[in-house]
N, C-alpha and C positions, 0 to 999 in steps of 0.2 A: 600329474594332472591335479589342478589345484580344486579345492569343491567350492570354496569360498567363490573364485574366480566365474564357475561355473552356474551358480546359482544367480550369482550377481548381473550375469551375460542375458540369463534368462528373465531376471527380474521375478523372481521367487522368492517366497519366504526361506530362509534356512534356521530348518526346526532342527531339535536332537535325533530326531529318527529319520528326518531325510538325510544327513550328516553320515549316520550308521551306516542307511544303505547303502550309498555313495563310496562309502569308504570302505565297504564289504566287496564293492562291485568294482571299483578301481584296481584293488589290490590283485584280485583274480585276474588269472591268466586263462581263462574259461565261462563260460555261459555259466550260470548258476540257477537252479531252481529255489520258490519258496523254502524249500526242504532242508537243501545243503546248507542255507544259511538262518536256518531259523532259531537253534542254539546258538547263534552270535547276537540275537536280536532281545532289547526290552520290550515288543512292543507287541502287539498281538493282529492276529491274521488279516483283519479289518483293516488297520493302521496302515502295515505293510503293503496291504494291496492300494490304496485310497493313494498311495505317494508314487508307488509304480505307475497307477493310469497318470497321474501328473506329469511324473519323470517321460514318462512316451508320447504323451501330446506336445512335450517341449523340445522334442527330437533329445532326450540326454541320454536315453536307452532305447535299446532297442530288443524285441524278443521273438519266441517260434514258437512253437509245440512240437514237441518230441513223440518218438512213438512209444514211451513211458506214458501219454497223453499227460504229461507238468509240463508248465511254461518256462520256460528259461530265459535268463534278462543279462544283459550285457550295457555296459556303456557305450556308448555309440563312436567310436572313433575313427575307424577307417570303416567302408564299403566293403563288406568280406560274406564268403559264402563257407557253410555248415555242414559237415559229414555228421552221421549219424546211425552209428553200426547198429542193424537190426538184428544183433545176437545178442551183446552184450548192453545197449544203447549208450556206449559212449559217446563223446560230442567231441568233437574237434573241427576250429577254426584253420580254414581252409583259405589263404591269405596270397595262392596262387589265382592271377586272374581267368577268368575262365572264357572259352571264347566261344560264346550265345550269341547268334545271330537275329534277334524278331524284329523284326523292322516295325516304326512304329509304337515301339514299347520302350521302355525304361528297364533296365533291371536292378535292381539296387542289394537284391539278396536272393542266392540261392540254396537249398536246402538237398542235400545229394543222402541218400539211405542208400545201403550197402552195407557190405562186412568188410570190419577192417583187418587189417594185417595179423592183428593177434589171435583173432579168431578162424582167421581162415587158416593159421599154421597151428591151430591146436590140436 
């Protein structure tokens, strides 16, 4: 995924710390909270946050809440639904379609808690 490409599609500025994010958040194979990536970041909390509400009104990420209650940010690529084990609160993208019947609704994202595998054979 290119960022250059991606900025350019939206018609945004591409600063150094929206650059970082992007580049922090493409590489992962995982949702990422402020947290996990804040040792990769020059930039401070303010900053960080001011470019993610950008990044999500542009549809370029997308994010949840955990039951950690942090926010976790993904770039938006495919349509996919979130486990989220209520032992350990790991996250894992769930890329199985699911079959939700609401008529009349859209579903675009769904967030499934539960225990996963590791914890229920501990």
């Amino acid at each position: 995924m290119n960022i250059e490409k991606i900025i350019n599609i939206k018609n945004i500025k591409l600063t150094t710390a929206r650059k970082a994010i992007l580049e922090i958040l493409i590489s992962s194979d995982k949702p990422l909270s402020y947290e996990d990536i804040k040792s990769e970041l020059s930039m401070d909390k303010a900053t960080f946050y001011r470019n993610i509400t950008k990044f999500e009104e542009e549809n370029i990420i997308n994010s949840f809440e955990s039951n950690d209650k942090k926010r976790y940010f993904e770039i938006q690529k495919t349509k996919h639904s979130h486990f989220i084990c209520t032992d350990c609160s790991k996250i894992e993208c769930i890329h199985e379609k699911l079959n939700l019947n609401l008529p009349t609704y859209q579903v675009d994202n769904i967030i499934i808690k539960g225990i996963c595998p590791n914890c229920l054979n501990a």
